[in-house]
FIKOLZA-1660 file (N, C-alpha, C; in steps of 0.1 Angstrom, whole numbers, plus 5000, padded with zeros to 4 digits):
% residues 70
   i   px   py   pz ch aa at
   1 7799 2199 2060  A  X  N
   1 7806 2188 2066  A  X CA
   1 7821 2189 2064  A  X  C
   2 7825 2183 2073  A  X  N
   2 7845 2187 2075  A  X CA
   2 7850 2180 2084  A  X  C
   3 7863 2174 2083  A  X  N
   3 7869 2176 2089  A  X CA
   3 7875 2183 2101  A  X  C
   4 7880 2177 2119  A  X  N
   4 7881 2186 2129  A  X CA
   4 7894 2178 2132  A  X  C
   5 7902 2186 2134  A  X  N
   5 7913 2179 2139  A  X CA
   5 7914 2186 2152  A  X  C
   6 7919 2179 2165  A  X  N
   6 7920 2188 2176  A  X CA
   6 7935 2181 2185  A  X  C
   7 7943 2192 2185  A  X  N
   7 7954 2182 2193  A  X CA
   7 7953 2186 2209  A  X  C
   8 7959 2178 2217  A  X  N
   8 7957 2179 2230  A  X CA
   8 7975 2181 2241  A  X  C
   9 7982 2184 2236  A  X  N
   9 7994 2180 2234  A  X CA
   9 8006 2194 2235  A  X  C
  10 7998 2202 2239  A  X  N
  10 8001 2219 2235  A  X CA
  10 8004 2223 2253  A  X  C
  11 8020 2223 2255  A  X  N
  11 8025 2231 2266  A  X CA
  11 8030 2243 2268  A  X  C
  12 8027 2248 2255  A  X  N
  12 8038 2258 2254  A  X CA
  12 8022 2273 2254  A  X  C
  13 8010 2275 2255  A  X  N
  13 8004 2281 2255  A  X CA
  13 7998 2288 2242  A  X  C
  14 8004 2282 2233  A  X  N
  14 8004 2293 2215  A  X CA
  14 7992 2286 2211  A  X  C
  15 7981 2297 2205  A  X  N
  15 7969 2291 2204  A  X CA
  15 7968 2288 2184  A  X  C
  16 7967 2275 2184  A  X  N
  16 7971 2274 2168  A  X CA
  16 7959 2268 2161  A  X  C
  17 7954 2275 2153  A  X  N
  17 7942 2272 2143  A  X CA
  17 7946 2273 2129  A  X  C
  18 7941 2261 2122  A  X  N
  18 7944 2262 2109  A  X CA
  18 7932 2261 2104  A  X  C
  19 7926 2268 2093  A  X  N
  19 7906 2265 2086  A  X CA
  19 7914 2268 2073  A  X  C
  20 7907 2254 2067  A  X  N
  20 7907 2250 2052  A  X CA
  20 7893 2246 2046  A  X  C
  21 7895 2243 2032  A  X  N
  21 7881 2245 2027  A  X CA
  21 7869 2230 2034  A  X  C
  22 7880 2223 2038  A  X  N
  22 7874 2208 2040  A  X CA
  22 7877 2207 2056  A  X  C
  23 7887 2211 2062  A  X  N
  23 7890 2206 2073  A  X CA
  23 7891 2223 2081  A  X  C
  24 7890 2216 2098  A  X  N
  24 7898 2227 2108  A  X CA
  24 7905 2222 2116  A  X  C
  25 7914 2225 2122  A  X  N
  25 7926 2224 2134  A  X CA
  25 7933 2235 2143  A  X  C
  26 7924 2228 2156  A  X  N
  26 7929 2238 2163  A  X CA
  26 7938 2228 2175  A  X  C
  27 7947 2237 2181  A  X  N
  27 7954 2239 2193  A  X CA
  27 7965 2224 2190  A  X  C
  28 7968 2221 2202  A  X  N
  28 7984 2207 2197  A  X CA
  28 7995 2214 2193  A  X  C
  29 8004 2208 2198  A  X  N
  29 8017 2214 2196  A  X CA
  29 8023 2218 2183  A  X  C
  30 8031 2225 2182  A  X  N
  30 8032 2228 2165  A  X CA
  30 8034 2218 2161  A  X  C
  31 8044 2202 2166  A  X  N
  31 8047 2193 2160  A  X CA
  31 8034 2185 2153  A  X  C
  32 8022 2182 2167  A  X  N
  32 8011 2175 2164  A  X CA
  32 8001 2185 2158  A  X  C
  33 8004 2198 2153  A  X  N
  33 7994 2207 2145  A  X CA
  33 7999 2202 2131  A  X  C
  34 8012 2204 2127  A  X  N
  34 8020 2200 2116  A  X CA
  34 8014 2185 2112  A  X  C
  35 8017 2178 2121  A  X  N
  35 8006 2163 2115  A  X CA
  35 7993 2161 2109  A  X  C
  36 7984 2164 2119  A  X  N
  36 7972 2168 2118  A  X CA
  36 7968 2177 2102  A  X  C
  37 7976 2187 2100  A  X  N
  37 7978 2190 2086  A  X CA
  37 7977 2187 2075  A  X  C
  38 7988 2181 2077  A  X  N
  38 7995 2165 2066  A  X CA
  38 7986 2157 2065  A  X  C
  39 7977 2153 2076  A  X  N
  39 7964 2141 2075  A  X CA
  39 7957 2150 2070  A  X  C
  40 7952 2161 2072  A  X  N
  40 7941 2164 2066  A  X CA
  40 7944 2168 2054  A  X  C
  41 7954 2173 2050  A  X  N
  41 7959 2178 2031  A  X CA
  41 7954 2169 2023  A  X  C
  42 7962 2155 2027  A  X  N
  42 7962 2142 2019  A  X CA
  42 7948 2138 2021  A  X  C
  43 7943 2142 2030  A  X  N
  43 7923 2132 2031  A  X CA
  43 7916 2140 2015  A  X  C
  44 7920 2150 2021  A  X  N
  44 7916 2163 2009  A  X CA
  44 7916 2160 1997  A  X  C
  45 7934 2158 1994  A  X  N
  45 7940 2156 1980  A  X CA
  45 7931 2141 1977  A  X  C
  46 7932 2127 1984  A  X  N
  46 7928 2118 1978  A  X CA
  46 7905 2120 1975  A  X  C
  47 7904 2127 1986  A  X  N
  47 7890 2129 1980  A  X CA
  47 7886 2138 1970  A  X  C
  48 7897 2143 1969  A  X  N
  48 7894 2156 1956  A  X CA
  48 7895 2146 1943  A  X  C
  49 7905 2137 1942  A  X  N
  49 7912 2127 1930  A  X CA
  49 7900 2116 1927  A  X  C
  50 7890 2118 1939  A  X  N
  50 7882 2104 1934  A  X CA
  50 7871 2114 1927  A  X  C
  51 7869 2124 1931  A  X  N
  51 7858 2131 1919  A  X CA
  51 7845 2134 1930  A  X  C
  52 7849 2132 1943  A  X  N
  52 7839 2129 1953  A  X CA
  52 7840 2138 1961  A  X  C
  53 7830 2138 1970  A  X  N
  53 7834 2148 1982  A  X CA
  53 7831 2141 1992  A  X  C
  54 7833 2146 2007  A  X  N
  54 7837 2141 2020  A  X CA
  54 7824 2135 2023  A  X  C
  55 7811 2142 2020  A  X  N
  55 7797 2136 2021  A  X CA
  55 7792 2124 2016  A  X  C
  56 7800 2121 2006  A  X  N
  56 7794 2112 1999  A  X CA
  56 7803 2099 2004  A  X  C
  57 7812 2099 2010  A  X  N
  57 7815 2085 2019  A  X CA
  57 7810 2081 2028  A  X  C
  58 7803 2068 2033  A  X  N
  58 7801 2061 2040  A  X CA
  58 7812 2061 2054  A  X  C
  59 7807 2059 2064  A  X  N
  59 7818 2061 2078  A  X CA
  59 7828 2049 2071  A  X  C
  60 7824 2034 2070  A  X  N
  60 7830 2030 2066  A  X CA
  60 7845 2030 2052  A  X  C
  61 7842 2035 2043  A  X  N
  61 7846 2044 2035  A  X CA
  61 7857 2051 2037  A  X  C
  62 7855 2059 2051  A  X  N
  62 7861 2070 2055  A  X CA
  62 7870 2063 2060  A  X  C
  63 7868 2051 2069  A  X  N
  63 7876 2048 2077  A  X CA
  63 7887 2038 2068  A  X  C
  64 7883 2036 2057  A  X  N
  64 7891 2025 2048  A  X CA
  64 7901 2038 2044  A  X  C
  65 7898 2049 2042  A  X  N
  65 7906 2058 2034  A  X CA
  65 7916 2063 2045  A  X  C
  66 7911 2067 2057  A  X  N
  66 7920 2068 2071  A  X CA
  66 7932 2055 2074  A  X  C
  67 7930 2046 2074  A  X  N
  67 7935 2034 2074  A  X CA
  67 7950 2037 2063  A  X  C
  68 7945 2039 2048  A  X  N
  68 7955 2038 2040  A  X CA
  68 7964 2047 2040  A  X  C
  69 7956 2062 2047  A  X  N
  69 7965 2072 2049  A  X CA
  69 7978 2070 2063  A  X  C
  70 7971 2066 2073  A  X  N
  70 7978 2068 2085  A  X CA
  70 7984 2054 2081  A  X  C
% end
């Protein structure tokens, strides 16, 4: 289970994928790739700090920790 980020936002043709241990991100402009990033680092870093992993939250959960982040 992971993390998918996908941007839609990409005029320029450059095909951008990022795969990390928790998350993937593909395509969106380098701006909205760079974001997308940043959201996923920090989902990472604060689920790593609670001692937990991404499975073990509730959607609910997920969405309280999405909320705090964005």
């Amino acid at each position: 289970m992971g993390l998918l980020g996908v941007g839609f936002d990409s005029e320029d043709e450059q095909i951008r994928i990022t795969q990390a241990d928790n998350y993937q991100i593909i395509m969106g402009s380098g701006e909205s790739h760079q974001a997308l990033q940043k959201i996923c680092r920090t989902v990472n870093e604060r689920i790593n700090q609670s001692g937990r992993v991404l499975s073990d939250y509730t959607p609910e959960e997920f969405m309280k920790l999405m909320r705090e982040i964005c």
